[in-house]
C-alpha positions as CSV (number, residue, x, y, z in Angstrom):
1,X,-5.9,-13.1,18.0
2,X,-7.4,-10.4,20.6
3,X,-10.7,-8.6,20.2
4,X,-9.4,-5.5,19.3
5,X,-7.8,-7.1,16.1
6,X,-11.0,-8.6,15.3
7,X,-12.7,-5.6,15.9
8,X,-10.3,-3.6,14.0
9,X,-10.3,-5.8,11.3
10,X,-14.1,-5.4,10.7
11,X,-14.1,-2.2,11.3
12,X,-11.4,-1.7,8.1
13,X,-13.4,-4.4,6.0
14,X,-16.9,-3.1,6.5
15,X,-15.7,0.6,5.4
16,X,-14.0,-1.0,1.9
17,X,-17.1,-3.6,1.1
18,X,-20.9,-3.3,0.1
19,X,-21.3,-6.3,3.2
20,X,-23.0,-5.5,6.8
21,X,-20.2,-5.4,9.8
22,X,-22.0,-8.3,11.3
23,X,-21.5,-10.5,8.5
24,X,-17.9,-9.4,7.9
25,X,-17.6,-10.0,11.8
26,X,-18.8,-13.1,11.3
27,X,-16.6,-13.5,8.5
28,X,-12.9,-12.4,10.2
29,X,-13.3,-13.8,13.6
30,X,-13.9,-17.7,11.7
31,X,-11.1,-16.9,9.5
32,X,-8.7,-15.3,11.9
33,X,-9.3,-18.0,14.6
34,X,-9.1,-20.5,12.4
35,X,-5.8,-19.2,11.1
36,X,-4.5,-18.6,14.8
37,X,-5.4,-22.2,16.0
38,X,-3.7,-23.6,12.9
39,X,-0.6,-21.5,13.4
40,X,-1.0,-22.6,17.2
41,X,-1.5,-26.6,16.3
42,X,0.0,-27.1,13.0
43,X,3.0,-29.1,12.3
44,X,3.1,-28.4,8.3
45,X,4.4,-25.7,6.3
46,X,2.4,-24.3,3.8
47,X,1.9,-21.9,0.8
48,X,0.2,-18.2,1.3
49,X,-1.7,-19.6,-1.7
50,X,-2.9,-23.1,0.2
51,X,-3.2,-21.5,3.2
52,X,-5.3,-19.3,1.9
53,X,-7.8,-21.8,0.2
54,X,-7.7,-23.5,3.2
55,X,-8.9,-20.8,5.2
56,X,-11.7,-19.9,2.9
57,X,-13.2,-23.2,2.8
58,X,-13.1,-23.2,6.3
59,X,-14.7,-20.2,6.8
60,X,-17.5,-21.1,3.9
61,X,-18.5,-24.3,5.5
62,X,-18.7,-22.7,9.1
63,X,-20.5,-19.5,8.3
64,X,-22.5,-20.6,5.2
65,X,-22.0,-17.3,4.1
66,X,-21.4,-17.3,0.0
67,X,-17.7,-18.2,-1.6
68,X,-17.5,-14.7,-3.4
69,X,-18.5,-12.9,-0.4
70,X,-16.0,-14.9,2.2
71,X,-12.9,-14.3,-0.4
72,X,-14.1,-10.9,-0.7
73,X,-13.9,-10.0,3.1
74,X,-10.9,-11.8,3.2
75,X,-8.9,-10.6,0.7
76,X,-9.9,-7.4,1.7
77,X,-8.5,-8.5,5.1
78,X,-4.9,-9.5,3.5
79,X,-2.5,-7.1,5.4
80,X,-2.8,-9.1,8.4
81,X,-3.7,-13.0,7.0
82,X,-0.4,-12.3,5.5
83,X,0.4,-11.2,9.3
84,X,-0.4,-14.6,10.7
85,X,0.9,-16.4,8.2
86,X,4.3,-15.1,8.9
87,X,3.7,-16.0,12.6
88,X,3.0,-19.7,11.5
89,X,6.0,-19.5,9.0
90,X,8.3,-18.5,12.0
91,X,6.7,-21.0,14.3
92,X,7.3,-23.8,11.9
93,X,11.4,-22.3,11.1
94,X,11.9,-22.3,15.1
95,X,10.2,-25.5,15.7
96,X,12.6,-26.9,13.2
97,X,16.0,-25.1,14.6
98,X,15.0,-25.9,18.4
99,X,15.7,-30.1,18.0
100,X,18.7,-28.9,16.3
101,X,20.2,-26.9,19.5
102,X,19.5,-30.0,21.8
């Protein structure tokens, strides 16, 4: 994820939360990096619902910011989660058609 997505992401969060943009910085570059190397590294598929979880405790553990505040700034963030978990979805659906074409 580049830094003007990061940036524009905070940027959208801050404005729609009570939280301080460093926080919700804080907050969306752990997530979205997170989510990025996963879709980068991962072999599974997985749920928007697990995928989800999995990102928040991820993000709680690395930031120690609060749970309600993390799924907060992330829900807030959905539009593009639910971006990069369609990259991950497509990653996993080509890396299962390209052994196929061999």
């Amino acid at each position: 994820m580049k830094e003007h997505e990061i940036q524009r992401i905070t940027q959208y969060v801050t404005a729609r939360t009570s939280y301080d943009r460093d926080a919700v910085e804080d907050i969306v570059r752990t997530g979205m990096q997170e989510l990025a190397s996963l879709a980068q590294t991962s072999t599974q598929t997985f749920d928007h619902h697990h995928l989800l979880e999995y990102i928040c405790q991820w993000t709680i553990r690395r930031t120690k910011h609060p749970e309600p505040m993390i799924r907060e700034v992330l829900e807030c963030s959905g539009r593009w989660l639910d971006a990069l978990c369609r990259t991950i979805d497509q990653k996993d659906s080509e890396g299962v058609r390209q052994p196929d074409q061999n």
